[in-house]
Each structure stands twice: as structure tokens, then as C-alpha cells.
C-alpha positions as CSV (number, residue, x, y, z in Angstrom):
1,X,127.4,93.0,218.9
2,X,127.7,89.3,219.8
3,X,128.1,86.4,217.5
4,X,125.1,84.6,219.2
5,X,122.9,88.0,219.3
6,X,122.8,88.0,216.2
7,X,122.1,84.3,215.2
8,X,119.0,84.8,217.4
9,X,118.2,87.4,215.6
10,X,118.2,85.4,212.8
11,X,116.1,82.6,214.2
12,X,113.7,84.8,215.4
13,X,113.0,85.9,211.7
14,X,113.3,82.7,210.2
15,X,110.7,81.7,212.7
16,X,108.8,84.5,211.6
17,X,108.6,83.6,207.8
18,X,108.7,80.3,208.8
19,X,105.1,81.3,210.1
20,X,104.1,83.8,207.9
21,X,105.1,81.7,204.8
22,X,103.5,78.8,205.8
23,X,101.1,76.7,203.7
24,X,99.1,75.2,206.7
25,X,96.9,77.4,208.6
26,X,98.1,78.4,211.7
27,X,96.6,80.3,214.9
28,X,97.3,80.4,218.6
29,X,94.6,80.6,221.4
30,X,94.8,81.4,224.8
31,X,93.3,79.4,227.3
32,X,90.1,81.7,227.0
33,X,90.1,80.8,223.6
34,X,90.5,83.8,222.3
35,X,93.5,84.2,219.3
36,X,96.5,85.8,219.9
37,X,98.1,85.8,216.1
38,X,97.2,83.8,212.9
39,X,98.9,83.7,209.3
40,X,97.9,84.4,206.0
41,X,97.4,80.9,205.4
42,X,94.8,80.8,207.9
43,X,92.8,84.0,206.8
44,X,92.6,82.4,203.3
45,X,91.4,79.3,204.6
46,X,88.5,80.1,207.3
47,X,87.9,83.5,205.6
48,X,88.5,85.2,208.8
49,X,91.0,88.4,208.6
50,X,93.8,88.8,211.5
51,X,92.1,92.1,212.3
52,X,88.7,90.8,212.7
53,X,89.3,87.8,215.4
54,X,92.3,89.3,217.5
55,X,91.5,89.3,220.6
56,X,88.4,87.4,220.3
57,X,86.6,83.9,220.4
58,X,85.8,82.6,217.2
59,X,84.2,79.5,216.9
60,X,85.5,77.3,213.4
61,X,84.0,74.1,214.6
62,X,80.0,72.9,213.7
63,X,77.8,71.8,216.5
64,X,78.6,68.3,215.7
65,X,81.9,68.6,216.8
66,X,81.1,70.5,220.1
67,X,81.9,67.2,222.0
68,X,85.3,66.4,220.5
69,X,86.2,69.5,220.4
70,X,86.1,69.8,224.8
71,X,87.5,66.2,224.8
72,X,90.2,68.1,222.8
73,X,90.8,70.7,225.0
74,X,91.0,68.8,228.1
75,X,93.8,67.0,226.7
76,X,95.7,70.3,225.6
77,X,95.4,71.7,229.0
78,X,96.8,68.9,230.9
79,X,99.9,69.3,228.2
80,X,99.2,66.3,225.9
81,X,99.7,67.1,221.9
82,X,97.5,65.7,219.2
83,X,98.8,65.2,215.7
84,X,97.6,64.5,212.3
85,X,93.7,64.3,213.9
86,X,91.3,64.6,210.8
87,X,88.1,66.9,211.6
88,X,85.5,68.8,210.3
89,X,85.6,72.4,210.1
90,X,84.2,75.5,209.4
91,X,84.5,78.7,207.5
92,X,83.4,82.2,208.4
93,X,80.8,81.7,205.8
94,X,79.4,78.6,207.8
95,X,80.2,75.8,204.9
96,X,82.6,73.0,205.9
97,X,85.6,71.2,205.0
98,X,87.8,68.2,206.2
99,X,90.9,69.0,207.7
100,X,93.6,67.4,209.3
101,X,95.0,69.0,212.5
102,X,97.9,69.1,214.9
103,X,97.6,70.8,218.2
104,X,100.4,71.8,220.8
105,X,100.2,73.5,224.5
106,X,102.8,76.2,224.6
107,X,104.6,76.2,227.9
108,X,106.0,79.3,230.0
109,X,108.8,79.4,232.0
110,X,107.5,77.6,234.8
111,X,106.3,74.9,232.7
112,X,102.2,75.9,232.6
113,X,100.2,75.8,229.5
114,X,99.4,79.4,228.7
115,X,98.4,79.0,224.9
116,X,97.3,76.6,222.5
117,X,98.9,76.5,218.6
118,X,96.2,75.0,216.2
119,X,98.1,74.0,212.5
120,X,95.0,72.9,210.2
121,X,95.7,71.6,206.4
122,X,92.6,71.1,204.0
123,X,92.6,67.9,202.8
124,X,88.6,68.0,201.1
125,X,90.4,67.3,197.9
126,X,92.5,64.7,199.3
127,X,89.5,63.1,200.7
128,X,87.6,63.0,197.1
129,X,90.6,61.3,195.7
130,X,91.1,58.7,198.2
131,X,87.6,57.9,197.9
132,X,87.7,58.3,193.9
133,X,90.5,55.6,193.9
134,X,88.1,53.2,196.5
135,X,85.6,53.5,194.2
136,X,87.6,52.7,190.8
137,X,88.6,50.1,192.6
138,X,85.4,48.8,194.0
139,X,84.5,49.1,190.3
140,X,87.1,46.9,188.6
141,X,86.9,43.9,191.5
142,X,82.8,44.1,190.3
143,X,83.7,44.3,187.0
144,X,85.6,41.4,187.2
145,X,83.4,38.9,189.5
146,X,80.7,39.8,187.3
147,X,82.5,38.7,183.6
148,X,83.3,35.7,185.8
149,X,79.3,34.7,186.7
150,X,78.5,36.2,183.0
151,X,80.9,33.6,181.1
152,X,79.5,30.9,183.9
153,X,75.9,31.6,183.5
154,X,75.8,31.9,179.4
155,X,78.0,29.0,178.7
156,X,74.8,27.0,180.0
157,X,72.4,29.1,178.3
158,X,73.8,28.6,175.2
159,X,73.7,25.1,175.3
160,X,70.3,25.0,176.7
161,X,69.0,27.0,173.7
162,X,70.9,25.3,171.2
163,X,68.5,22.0,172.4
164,X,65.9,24.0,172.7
165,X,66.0,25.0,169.0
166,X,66.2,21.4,168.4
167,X,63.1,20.9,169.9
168,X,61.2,23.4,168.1
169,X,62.2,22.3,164.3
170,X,60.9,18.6,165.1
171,X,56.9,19.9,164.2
172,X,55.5,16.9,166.3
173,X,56.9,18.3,169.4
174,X,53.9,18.4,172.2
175,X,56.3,20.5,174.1
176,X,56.4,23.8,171.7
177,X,54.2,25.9,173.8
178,X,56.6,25.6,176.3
179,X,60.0,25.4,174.7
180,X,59.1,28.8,173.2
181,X,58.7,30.2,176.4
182,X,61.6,28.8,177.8
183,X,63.7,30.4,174.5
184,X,61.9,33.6,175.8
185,X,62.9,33.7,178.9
186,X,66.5,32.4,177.8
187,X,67.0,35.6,176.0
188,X,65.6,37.7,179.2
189,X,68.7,36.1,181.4
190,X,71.0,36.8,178.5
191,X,70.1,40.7,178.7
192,X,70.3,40.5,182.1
193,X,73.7,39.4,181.9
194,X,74.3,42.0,179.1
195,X,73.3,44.5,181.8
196,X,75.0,43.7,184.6
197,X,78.2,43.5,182.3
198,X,77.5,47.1,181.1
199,X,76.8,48.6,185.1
200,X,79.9,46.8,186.1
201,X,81.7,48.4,183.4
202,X,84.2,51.1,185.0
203,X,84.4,54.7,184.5
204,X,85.2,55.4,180.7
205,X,88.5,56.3,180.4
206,X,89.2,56.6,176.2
207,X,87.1,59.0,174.4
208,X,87.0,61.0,171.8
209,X,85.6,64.0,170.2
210,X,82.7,63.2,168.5
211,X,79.0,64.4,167.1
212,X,76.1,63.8,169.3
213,X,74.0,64.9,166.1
214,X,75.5,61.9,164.5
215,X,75.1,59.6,167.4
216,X,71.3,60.3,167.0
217,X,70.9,59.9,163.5
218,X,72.5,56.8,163.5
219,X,70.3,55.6,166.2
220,X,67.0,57.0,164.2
221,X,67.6,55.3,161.5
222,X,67.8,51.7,163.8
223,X,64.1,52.7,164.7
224,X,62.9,53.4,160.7
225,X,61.1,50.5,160.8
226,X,59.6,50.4,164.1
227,X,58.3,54.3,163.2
228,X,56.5,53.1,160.5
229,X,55.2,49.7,162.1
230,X,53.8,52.3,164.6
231,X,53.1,54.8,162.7
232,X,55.1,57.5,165.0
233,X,56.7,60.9,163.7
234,X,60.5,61.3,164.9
235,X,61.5,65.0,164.6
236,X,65.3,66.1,164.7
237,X,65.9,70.3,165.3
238,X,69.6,71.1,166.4
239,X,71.1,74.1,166.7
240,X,75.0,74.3,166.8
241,X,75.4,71.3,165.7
242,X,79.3,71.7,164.7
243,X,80.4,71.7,168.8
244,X,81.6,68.4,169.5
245,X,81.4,66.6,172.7
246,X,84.4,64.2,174.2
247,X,82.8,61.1,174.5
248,X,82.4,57.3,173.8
249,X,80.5,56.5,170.8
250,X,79.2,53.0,171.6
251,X,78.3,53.7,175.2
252,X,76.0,57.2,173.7
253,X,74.6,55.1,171.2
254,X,73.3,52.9,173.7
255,X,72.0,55.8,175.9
256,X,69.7,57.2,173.1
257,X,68.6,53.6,171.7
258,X,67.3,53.0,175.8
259,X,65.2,56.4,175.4
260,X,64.2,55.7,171.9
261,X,62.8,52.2,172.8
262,X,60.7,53.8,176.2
263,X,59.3,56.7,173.8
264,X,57.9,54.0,170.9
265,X,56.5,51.7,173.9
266,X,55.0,54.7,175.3
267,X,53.4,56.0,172.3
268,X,52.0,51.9,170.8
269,X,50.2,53.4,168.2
270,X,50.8,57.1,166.1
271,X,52.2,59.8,168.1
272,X,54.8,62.3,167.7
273,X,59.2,62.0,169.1
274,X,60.8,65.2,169.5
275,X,64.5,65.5,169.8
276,X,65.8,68.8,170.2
277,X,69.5,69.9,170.3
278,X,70.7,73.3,171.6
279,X,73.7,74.9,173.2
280,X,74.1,76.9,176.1
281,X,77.6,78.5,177.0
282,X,79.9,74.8,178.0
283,X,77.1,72.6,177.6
284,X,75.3,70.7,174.8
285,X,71.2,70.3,175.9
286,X,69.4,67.3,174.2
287,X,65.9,67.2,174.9
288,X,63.3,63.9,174.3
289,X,59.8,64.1,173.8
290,X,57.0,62.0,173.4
291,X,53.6,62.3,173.9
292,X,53.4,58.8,174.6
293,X,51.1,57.6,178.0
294,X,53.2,59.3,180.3
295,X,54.2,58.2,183.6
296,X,52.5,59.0,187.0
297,X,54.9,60.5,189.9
298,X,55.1,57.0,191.9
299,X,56.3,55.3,188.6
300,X,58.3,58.6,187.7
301,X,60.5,58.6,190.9
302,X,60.8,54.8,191.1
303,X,62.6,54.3,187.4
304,X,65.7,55.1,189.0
305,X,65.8,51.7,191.3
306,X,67.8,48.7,189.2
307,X,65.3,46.1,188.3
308,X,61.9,47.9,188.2
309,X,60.3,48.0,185.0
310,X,56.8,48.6,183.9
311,X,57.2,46.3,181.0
312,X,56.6,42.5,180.8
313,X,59.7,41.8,179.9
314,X,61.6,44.4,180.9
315,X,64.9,43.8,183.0
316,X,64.5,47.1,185.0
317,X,68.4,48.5,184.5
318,X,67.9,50.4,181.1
319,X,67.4,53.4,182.7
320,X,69.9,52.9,185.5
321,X,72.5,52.0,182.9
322,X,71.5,55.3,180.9
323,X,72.2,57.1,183.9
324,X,76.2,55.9,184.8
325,X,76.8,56.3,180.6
326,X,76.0,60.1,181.3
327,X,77.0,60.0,184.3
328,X,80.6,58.6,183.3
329,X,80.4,61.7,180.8
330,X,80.5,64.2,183.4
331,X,76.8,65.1,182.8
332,X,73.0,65.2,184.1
333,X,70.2,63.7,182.7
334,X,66.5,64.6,184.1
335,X,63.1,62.7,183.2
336,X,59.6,64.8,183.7
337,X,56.4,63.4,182.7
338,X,52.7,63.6,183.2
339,X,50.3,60.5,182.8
340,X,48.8,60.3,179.5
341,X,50.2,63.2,178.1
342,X,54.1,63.4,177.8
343,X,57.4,62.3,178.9
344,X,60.6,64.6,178.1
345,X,64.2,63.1,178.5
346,X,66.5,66.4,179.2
347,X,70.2,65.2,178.9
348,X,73.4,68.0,179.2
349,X,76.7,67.2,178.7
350,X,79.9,69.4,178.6
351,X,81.6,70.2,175.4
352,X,84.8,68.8,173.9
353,X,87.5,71.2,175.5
354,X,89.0,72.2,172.2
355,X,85.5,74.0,171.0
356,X,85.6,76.1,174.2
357,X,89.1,78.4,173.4
């Protein structure tokens, strides 16, 4: 047996685990477009088995892409090779990924295309981290422009209110009325500026585990006063109480102080909080109720949008802020209310990993 029979040999079944082996999903149409072999790699990733599409046309492409897809083709049968092309895709199962793909005519002896390979990699994940690391990105050029404008705005606020309180301890000034207001509305740009600092903020990055119970009864006993001004009844039940979550004290604190401050506004005068704690398998429920006056659906599906805000003096990014915190947490939080009757606050969040082994 030759020397050079045998190396073929050889590169024949390197070819063939070469193929088989293969981490990218590969197939090979004819010019029918029916497939004439596939690998593993390419079962796994459309779902489809070897056995089920020899032989046939299967179609892995949406609607959407019909038109590419021929544009494709034409190019393929005049002998052109595409490389690297990112599309969408689909699964036997009908849901979609990104891939990126590389198509080649395969040539017989007298130099006509007679198939068509088709190498596909999913890159879905690679995708969601590209656009994760925009994003962070995006995030810390805001964060930055805005501490710029917040130092540039309240360096003149400051010294506008310190003349301001000038004015109002000389008790012949005609201009009180309106120096109080303008104090007033002094403050409102300064929370503004607090809140645009805290949505510009980017994703938390050092947390630790900690006790949402304790979060809350910290915050509770900030509104002490405020219960009894109003004469409103805060109720604490929590059930599992010892399951920590991973999480950033200050920023949670804040999220419960925003809910807090809409349930006593909503309730004026004597009415009941409920805060209820439970856990269900991963996840730590906290539920908010008040039966303050409720909100009606426009208003409901509307405190989402930065700056609106039922209240006089309200800035209209509490709740929007609330939202990234748990958001940043890797959680949900979900408002339902019904005019004049009750609003409930359901916020989940994932427990600390070390509770769940």
C-alpha cells in the first residue's frame, strides 16, 4: 500500500472529525436546497436531527429574512463566498437567534457549483455582551457629564440661598413672601439634581449580603413621626426572615423610603401600611400596601415616565429611580392600584447565593 494512499486516508478522516467535531454548525445544500449532511453541532443548534432533514428542504430562516436570504443565494450560485455575515435565524421550535455565518459554493470537476456549505456560530450571547458593555459605557459618560452640570448648577444655588437666608432674618424685608418661595423652589432644583445624580449612577457593582427586614425597619422608624402626625398604622409580617439578599444597603434604603413617602401622601389622614415579607423558592417577595386614595389606570401606567408627578412639588423620578435600584438588583418590582381604595407595591428580588446551597 502506497505512502500517499495512505496519507489520504488519513486526511480524509481528519476531514471527517474535523466535521464531526466541530463547534460551529455545519450543513451542506444542494442547489434544490435540500441537505445533503449536517453535524452534531448543527442538530444541537437548530434542533433538527440528521435523520429528520436528509434529503429535504428545511427552511431555518424567518420571513424577514426571505429577501436576504435569495440575494444570498444568487451570489452563491454565481460562485462568490460570503464570510462572517451576521443574521437572524431560526430553530425547529420557531424561536430565533443571532448568528454569524460563512457560506461557500462547492465546485465539481468541471468547475460548477453543485452544493452549497452553510457554517453558522451563535453569537446571542455575544451580542448581549457587546451591548452590555455599550451600555456600561453609555452609563459612565452620563454619569460623568451629569456630576459635571450637578457641581455647576449647585455651586450657584448655594450661594443664591445663602443671600436668600439673609434676606429672610432682616424682619423688615417687603420681599419675604417671595424669598420664601424662591428658597422653595431652591430646594426643588437641588433634588432634582440629587435625582439625576442617582439615575446617572451606573450599575451597582459592590454589594453585600444583607437583611431586607432590617433595611425596612430602619426606614420605619424615619417615618415614626410622620405616622403619628397622620395618624397612620404601619404593620411589619415577615416570614423567613433569616435569608439574606446580596445587595446595597443605601440604594434599598432609598427604594423603601420612595414607597413609604407615596403610601403617607396617599393616605393624608388615618389609614393603614402593610408591609409583608415572604419567600418563595430563589426569591424574597416584599409586598406594600396602603389603602390610601389609590390611583386611576391613566395615572397608574404613566408613573413610570421621568418627571411626572401627581404632587405639587414633586420632581417626577422617585419612582423611576426606584425602579433601576431594583432593577440594578436583578429584580422586578410591580405597582397595582384602584382609585380610592388601595395601592400595593410587589417588589422580588433574588436571594444571596450562599442561602441557596
Amino acid at each position: 500500500m502506497s505512502k500517499n494512499f495512505i496519507s489520504t486516508v488519513r486526511y480524509v478522516n481528519y476531514l471527517d472529525l474535523s466535521f464531526e467535531q466541530s463547534q460551529d454548525a455545519i450543513s451542506v445544500f444542494d442547489l434544490d436546497d435540500n441537505i445533503i449532511t449536517c453535524n452534531p453541532a448543527f442538530e444541537q443548534l437548530y434542533g433538527w436531527t440528521l435523520e429528520e432533514c436528509l434529503g429535504k428542504s428545511i427552511s431555518f430562516y424567518p420571513e424577514t429574512e426571505y429577501k436576504k436570504v435569495h440575494t444570498r443565494c444568487e451570489l452563491l450560485y454565481k460562485g462568490q463566498s460570503l464570510a462572517n455575515e451576521r443574521v437572524t435565524e431560526m430553530r425547529k421550535d420557531g424561536t430565533l437567534f443571532q448568528a454569524e455565518i460563512s457560506m461557500t459554493p462547492i465546485f465539481n470537476e468541471h468547475n460548477e457549483v453543485v452544493a452549497i456549505s452553510h457554517i453558522a456560530r451563535d453569537i446571542t450571547s455575544r451580542l448581549q455582551m457587546e451591548q452590555q458593555m455599550l451600555e456600561f459605557e453609555r452609563l459612565q459618560t452620563m454619569s460623568t457629564i451629569v456630576a459635571k452640570v450637578a457641581h455647576e448648577v449647585r455651586n450657584p444655588m448655594t450661594a443664591i440661598t445663602g443671600f436668600i437666608q439673609m434676606m429672610n432674618q432682616d424682619p423688615a424685608n417687603p420681599y419675604s413672601y417671595f424669598s420664601e418661595i424662591m428658597g422653595n423652589e431652591i430646594s426643588r432644583v437641588n433634588q432634582i439634581v440629587t435625582d439625576f445624580l442617582a439615575l446617572a449612577k451606573p450599575t451597582l457593582h459592590d454589594t453585600t449580603p444583607l437583611s431586607i427586614l432590617e433595611v425596612i425597619e430602619e426606614v420605619i422608624i424615619e417615618f415614626d413621626e410622620m405616622f403619628e402626625r397622620y395618624g397612620i398604622t404601619c404593620q411589619l409580617h415577615a416570614e423567613k426572615i433569616e435569608l439574606p439578599i446580596q445587595g446595597d444597603k443605601s440604594s434599598l434604603r432609598q427604594v423603601f423610603y420612595n414607597i413609604l413617602s407615596n403610601s403617607c401622601d396617599a393616605i393624608e389622614h388615618s389609614g393603614n401600611i402593610t408591609i409583608s415579607l415572604t419567600v418563595q423558592k430563589e426569591t424574597l417577595h416584599v409586598c406594600i400596601e396602603d389603602d390610601g386614595c389609590g390611583m386611576d389606570q391613566v395615572t397608574l401606567a404613566s408613573i413610570d415616565q421621568p418627571f411626572f408627578s401627581t404632587k405639587e412639588d414633586g420632581t417626577g423620578l422617585g419612582m423611576v429611580i426606584t425602579k433601576k435600584i431594583i432593577a440594578d438588583h436583578k429584580g422586578t418590582l410591580q405597582v397595582e392600584s384602584q382609585q380610592s381604595a388601595w395601592t400595593k407595591v410587589w417588589i422580588s428580588l433574588p436571594l444571596a447565593n450562599d442561602t441557596l446551597h
